[in-house]
Short mmCIF file of the C-alpha atoms (twelve columns), coordinates in Angstrom:
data_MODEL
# 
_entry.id   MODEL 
# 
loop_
_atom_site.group_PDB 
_atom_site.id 
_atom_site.type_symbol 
_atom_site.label_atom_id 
_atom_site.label_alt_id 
_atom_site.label_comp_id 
_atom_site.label_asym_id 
_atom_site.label_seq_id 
_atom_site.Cartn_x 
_atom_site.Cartn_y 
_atom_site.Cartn_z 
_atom_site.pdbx_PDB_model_num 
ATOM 1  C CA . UNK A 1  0.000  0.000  0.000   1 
ATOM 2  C CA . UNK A 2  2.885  2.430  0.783   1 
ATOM 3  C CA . UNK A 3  4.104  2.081  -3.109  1 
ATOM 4  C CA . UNK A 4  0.607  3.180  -4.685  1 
ATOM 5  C CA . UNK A 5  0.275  6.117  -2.054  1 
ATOM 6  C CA . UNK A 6  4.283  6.711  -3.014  1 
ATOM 7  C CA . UNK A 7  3.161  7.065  -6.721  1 
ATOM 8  C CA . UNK A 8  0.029  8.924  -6.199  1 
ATOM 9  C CA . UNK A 9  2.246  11.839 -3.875  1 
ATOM 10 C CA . UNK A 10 4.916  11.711 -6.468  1 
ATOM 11 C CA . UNK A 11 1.908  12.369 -9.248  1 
ATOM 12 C CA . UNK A 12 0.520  14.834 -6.882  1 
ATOM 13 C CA . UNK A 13 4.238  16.812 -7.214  1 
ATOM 14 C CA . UNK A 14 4.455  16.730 -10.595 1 
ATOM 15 C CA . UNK A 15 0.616  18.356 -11.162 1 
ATOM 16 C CA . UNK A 16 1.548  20.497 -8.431  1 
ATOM 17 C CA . UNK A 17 4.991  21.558 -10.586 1 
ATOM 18 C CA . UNK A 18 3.706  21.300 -13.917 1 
ATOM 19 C CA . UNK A 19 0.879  24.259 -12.504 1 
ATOM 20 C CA . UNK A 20 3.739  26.147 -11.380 1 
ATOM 21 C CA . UNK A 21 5.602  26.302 -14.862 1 
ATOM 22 C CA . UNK A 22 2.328  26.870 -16.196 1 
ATOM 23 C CA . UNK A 23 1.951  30.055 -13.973 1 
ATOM 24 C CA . UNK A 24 5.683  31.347 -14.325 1 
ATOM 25 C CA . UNK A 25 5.131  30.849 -18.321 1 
ATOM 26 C CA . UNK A 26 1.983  33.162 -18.286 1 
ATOM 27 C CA . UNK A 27 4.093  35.716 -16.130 1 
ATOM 28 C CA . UNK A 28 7.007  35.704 -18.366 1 
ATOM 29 C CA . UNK A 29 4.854  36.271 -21.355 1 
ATOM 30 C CA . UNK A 30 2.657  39.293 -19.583 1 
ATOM 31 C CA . UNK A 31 6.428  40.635 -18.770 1 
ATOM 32 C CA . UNK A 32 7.398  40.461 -22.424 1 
ATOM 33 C CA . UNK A 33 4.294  42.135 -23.339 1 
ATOM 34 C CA . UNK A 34 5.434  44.790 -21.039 1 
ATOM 35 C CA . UNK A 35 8.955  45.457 -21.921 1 
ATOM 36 C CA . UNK A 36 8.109  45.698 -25.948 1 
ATOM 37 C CA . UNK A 37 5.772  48.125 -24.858 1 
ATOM 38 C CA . UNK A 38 7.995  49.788 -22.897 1 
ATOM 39 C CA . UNK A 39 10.749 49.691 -25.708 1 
ATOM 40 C CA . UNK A 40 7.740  51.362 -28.173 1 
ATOM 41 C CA . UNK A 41 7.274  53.996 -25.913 1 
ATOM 42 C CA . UNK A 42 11.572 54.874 -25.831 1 
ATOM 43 C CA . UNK A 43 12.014 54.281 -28.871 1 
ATOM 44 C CA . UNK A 44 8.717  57.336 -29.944 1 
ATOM 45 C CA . UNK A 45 10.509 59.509 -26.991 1 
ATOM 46 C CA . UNK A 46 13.993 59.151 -28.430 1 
ATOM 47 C CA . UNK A 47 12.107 60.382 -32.324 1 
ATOM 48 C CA . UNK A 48 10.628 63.223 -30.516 1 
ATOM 49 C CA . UNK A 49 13.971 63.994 -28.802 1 
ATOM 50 C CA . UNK A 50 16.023 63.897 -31.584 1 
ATOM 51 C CA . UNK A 51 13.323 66.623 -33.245 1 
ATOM 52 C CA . UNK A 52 14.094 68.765 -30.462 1 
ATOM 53 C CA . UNK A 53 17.884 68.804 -31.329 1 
ATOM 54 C CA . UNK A 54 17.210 69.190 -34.799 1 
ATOM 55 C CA . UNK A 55 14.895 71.647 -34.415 1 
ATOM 56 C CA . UNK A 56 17.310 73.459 -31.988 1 
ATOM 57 C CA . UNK A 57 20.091 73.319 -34.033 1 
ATOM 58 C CA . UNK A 58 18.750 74.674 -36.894 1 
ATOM 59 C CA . UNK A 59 17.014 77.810 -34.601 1 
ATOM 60 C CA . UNK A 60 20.707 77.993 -33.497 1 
ATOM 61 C CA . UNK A 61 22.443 78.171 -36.290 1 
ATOM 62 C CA . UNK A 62 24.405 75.017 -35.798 1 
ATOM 63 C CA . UNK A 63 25.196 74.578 -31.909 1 
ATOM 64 C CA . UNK A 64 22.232 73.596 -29.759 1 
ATOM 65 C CA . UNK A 65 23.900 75.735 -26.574 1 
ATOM 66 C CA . UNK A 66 23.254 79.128 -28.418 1 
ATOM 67 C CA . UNK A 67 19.539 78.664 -28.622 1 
ATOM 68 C CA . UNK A 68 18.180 80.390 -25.372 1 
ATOM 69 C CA . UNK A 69 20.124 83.636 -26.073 1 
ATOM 70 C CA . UNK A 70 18.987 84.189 -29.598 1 
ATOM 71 C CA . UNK A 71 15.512 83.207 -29.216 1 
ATOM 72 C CA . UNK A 72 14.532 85.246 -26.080 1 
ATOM 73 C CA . UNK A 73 16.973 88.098 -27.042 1 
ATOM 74 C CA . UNK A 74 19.241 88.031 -24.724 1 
ATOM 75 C CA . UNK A 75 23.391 88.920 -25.661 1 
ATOM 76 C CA . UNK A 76 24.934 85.776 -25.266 1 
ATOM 77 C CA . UNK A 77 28.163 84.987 -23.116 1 
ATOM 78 C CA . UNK A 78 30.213 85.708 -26.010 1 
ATOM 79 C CA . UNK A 79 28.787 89.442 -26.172 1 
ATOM 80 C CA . UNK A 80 28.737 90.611 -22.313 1 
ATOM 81 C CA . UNK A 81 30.182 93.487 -21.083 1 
ATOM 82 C CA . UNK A 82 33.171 92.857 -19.015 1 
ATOM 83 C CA . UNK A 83 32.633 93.614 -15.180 1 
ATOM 84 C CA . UNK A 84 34.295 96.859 -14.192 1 
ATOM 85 C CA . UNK A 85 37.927 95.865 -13.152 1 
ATOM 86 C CA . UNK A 86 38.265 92.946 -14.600 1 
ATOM 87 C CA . UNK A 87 41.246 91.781 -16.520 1 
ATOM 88 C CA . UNK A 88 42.203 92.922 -19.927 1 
# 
């Protein structure tokens, strides 16, 4: 009697196990689901990115840095007075 209640435990364990795989399986595949959408939404952020450099550099005039002081009117760095006292 102890080998047929043997077998039906060790039956038990593998329904038990094969659930288990069954269950991690489902997870993986909602993850995957997940990370390629995910990946969709970088990769539309990185387009609209790189259309904000483009579009910066050409307002620019070929360096994104020099945008804020030509568009809002301000001198630039390169244009400042020098502080009184200050070297040559």
């Amino acid at each position: 009697m102890s080998t047929l209640s043997d077998a039906l435990s060790a039956l038990k364990t593998a329904f038990l196990l094969e659930e288990r795989v069954s269950s991690q399986a489902r997870k993986v595949e909602k993850l995957a689901d997940m990370v390629g959408d995910i990946d969709r939404r970088l990769a539309k952020m990185e387009g609209q990115m790189q259309g904000f450099v483009a579009a910066a550099t050409a307002f620019s005039g070929g360096g994104a840095t020099g945008l804020g002081h030509r568009i809002i009117g301000n001198p630039g760095p390169e244009k400042l007075p020098s502080p009184k006292g200050a070297g040559p």
